[in-house]
C-alpha positions in Angstrom: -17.6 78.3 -41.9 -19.7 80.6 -39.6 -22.9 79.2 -40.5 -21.8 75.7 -39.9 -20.5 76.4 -36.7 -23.5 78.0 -35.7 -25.5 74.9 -37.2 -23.2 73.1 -34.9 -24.0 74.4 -32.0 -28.0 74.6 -32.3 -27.5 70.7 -33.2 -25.8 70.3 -29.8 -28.0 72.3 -28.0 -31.3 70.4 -28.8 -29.5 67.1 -28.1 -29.6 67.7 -24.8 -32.5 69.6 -24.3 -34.8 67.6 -26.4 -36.1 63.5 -24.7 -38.9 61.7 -24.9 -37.5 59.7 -21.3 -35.4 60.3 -18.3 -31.4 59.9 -19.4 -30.4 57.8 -16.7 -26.9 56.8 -17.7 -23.7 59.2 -18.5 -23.4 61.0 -21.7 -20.5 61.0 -24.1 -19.2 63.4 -26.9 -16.7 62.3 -29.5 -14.7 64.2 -32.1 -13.7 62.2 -35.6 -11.7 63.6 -37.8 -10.2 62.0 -40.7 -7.2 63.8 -43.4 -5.1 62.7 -46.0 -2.7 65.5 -45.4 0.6 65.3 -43.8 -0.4 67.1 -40.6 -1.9 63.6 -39.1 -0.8 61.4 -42.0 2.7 61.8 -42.3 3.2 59.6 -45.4 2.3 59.8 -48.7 0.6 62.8 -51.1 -1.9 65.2 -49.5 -6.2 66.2 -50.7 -6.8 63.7 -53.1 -10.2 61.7 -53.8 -11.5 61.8 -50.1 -9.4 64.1 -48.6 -11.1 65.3 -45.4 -13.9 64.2 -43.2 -15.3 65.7 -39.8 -18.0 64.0 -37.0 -19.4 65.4 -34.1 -21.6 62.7 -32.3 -23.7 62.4 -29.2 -24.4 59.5 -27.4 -26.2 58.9 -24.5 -28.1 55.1 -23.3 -31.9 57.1 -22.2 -35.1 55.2 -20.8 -36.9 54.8 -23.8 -39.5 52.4 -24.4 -38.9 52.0 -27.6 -35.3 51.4 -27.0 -36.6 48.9 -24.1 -37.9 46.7 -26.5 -35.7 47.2 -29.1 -33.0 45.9 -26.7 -35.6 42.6 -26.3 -35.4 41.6 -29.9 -32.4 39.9 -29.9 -31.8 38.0 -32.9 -29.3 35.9 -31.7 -31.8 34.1 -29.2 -29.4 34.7 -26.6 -29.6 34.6 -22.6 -27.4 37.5 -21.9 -28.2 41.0 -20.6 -28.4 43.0 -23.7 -27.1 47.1 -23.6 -28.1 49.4 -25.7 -27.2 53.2 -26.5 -28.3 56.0 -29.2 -26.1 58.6 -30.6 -26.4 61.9 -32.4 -24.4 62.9 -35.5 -23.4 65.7 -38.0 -20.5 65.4 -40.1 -19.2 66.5 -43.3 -16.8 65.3 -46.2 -14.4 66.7 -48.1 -13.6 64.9 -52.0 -11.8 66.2 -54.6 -9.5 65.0 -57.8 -5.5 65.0 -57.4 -3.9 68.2 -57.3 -6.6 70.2 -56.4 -4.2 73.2 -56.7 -2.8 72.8 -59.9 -5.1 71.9 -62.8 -2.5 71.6 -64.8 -1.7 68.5 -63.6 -4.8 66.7 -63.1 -5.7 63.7 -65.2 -9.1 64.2 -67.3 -10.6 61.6 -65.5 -10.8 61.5 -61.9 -13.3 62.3 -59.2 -14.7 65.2 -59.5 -14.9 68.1 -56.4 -17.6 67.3 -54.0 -18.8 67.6 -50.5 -21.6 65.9 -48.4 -23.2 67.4 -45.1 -25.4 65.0 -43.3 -26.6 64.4 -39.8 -28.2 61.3 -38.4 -29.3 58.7 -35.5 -27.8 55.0 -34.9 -29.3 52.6 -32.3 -26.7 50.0 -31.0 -27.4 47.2 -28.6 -24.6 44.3 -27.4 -24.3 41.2 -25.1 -20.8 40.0 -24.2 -19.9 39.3 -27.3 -22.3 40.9 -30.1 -23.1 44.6 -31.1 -25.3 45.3 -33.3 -25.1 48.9 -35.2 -28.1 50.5 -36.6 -27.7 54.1 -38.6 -30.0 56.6 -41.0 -27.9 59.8 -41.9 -29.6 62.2 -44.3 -28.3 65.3 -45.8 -27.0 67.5 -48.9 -24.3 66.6 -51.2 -23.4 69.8 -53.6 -22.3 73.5 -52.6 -25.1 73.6 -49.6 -22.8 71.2 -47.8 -19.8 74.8 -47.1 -17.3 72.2 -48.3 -15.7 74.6 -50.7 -15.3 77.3 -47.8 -14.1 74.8 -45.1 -11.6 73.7 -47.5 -10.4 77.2 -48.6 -10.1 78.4 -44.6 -7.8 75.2 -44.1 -5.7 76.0 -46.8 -5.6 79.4 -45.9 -4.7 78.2 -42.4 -1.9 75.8 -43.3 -0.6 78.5 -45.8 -0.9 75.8 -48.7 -2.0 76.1 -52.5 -5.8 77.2 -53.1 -7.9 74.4 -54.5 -9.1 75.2 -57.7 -12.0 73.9 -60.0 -15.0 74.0 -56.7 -17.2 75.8 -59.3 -17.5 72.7 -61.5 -18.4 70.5 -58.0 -21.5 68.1 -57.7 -24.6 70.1 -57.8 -27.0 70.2 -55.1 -28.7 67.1 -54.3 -30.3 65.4 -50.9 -28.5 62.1 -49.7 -29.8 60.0 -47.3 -27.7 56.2 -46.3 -29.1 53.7 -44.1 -26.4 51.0 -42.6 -26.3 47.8 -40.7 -23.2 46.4 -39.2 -22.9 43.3 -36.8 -19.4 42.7 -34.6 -19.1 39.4 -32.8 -16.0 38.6 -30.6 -14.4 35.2 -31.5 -14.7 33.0 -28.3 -13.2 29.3 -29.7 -10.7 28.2 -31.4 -7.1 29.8 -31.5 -8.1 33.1 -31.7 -10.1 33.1 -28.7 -9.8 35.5 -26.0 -6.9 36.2 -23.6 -6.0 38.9 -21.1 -4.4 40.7 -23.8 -5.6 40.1 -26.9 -8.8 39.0 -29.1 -10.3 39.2 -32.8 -13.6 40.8 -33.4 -15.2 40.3 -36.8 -18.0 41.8 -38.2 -19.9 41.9 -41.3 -22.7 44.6 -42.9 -24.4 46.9 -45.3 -24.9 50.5 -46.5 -27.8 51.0 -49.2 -28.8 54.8 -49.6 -28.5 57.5 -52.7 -24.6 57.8 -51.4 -23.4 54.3 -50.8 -24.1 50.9 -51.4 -22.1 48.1 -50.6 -21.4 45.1 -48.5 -18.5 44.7 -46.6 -16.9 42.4 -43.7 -13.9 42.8 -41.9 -11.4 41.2 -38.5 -9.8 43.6 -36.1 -7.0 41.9 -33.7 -6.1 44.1 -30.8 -3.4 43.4 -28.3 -3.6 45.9 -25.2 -5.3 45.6 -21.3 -8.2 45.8 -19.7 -9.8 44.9 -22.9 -13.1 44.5 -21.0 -15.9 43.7 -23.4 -15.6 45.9 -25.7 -15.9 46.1 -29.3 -12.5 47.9 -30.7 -11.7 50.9 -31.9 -14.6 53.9 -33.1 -14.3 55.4 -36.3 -16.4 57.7 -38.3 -18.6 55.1 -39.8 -19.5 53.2 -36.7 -18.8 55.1 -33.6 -17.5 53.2 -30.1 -20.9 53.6 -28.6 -21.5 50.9 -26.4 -17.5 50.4 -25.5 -17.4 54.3 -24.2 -19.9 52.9 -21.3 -18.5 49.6 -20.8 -15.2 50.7 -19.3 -14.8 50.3 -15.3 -11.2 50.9 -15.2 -9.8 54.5 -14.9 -6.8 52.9 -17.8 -6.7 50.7 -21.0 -5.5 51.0 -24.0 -4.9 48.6 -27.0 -3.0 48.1 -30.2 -4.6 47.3 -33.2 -5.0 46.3 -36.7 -7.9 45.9 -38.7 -8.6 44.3 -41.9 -11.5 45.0 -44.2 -13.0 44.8 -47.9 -16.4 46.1 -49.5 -18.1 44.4 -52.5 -19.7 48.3 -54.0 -21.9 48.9 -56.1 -22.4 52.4 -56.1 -20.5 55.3 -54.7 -22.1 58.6 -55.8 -18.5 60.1 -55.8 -17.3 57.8 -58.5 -19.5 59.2 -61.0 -18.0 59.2 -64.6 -15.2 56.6 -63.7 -14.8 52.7 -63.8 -15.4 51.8 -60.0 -13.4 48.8 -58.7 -16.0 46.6 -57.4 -13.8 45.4 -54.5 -11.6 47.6 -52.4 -9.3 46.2 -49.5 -8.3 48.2 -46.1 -5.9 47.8 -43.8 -6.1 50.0 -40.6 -3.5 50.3 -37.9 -3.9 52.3 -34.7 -3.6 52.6 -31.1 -6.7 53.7 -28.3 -5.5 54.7 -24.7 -8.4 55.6 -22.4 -7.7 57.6 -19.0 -10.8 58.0 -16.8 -13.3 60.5 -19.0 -11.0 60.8 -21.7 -10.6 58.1 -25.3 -7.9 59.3 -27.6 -7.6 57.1 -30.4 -5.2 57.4 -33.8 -4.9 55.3 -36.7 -3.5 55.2 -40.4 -5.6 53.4 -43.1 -4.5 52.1 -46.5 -7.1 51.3 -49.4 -6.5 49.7 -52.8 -8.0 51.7 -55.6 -11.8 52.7 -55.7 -11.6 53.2 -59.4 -9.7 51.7 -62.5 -8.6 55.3 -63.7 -6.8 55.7 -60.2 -3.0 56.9 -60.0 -1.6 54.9 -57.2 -3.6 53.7 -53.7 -5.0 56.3 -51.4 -4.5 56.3 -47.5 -6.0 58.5 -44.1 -5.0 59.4 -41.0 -7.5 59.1 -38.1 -7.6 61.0 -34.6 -10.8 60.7 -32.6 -11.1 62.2 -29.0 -14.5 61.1 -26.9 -15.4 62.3 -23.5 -17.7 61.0 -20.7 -20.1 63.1 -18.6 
């Protein structure tokens, strides 16, 4: 646990320090963190299959050149001003079978114990009404990834059963995932725009040694001062862009989000029958107040794998913070 928070901090440290160009926009630093425990979920059964995930990212909109002509390229051939940002990652996930403190109850087949420590870059740009996310994360999955002793110190903390069976985990191995997502606000029809509400759809891809899948998804949100942003942040595509684009020192939103990924591979399956589609439902709330975004959110999945016992389901709190 020491060693990754000293890893943390050298990781902030030459974010800031370290440009090829002049920032001249504000900076912003978010905090994801995703359980399946009761502390922030307060339904259902607690570390199973992915039970705990952590982000730290950096974001900041530099004078680059390269991000300059990046933000030309726009394959949408349209007129309007085009942003664009870049963020800064590290994260690290937590996955283990059910009961992870009692053996004796496990099925025989189920995931197996496993964590994944990766850091990374995205690029985003975004009109009105597109954003465009572009992300390489690279990293360890295996015992080199401290999962086993983040896991043991929560425990410890919350006073709950140890986990037992981290020395049969996923051995060491690099992992590296590249991902492309594209959000586009609907602007006709009956789902267009109002002062209070609109429907952003979006549609992607992950391809890497960790994931690979398509997926595609509609988030309605009812709030105010929606502005032109994009909805909600979450661990796998960061707000970005919407940190900068608010102008009001208030907003906040409602929302619900519905999603589904076609996989084809999920390292973590290994061993069991993977479903090849696997449905989402997230429902949150985001309430911004000058600097500060505090978002939280529940999600619900199907099942990832035929051997399953019953659907999984997270619980969401992300904090971000303009400078």
């Amino acid at each position: 646990m020491k060693k990754l928070g000293i890893i943390t901090i050298l990781f902030i440290c030459l974010l800031f320090t370290y440009s090829t160009g002049h920032v001249v926009a504000d900076n912003v630093l978010s905090v994801y963190g995703e359980n399946d425990s009761r502390l922030i979920k307060p339904n259902g059964k607690t570390d199973r299959h992915y039970t705990h995930g952590g982000k730290l990212v950096y974001l900041a909109q530099p004078h680059w050149q390269w991000l300059e002509d990046f933000s030309n390229w726009d394959a949408a051939g349209t007129e309007q001003a085009v942003d664009t940002a870049v963020g800064f990652f590290i994260g690290q996930n937590i996955y283990t079978p059910d009961n992870p403190g009692h053996p004796s109850q496990r099925k025989s087949e189920d995931m197996y114990f496993a964590g994944w420590l990766y850091g990374g870059m995205f690029v985003q740009r975004a009109t009105n009404d597109v954003l465009e996310h572009i992300e390489l994360n690279v990293g360890v999955i295996g015992p080199s990834s401290k999962a086993e002793e983040v896991q043991d110190e929560i425990h410890e903390w919350l006073r709950s059963d140890k986990p037992e069976g981290w020395e049969n985990q996923i051995s060491d191995e690099p992992a590296a995932d590249f991902t492309y997502v594209r959000q586009y606000r609907i602007t006709d029809g009956p789902l267009k725009p109002t002062d209070k509400t609109d429907v952003i759809a979006e549609y992607g891809f992950t391809a890497g040694s960790v994931h690979r899948h398509v997926q595609a998804g509609l988030t309605f949100r009812y709030g105010f001062n929606l502005g032109n942003t994009f909805g909600p942040g979450r661990m796998n595509l960061p707000s970005g862009i919407s940190i900068f684009r608010k102008k009001t020192d208030k907003s906040g939103y409602f929302f619900a989000r519905f999603g589904a990924r076609a996989v084809e591979y999920n390292r973590f399956l290994t061993g069991l029958s993977p479903e090849p589609l696997v449905g989402e439902l997230q429902i949150g709330a985001v309430y911004t107040y000058k600097s500060f975004e505090i978002g939280y959110s529940q999600t619900f999945f199907t099942q990832e794998f035929k051997e399953q016992s019953g659907k999984d389901s997270l619980g969401t709190v992300s904090v971000s913070y303009l400078f």
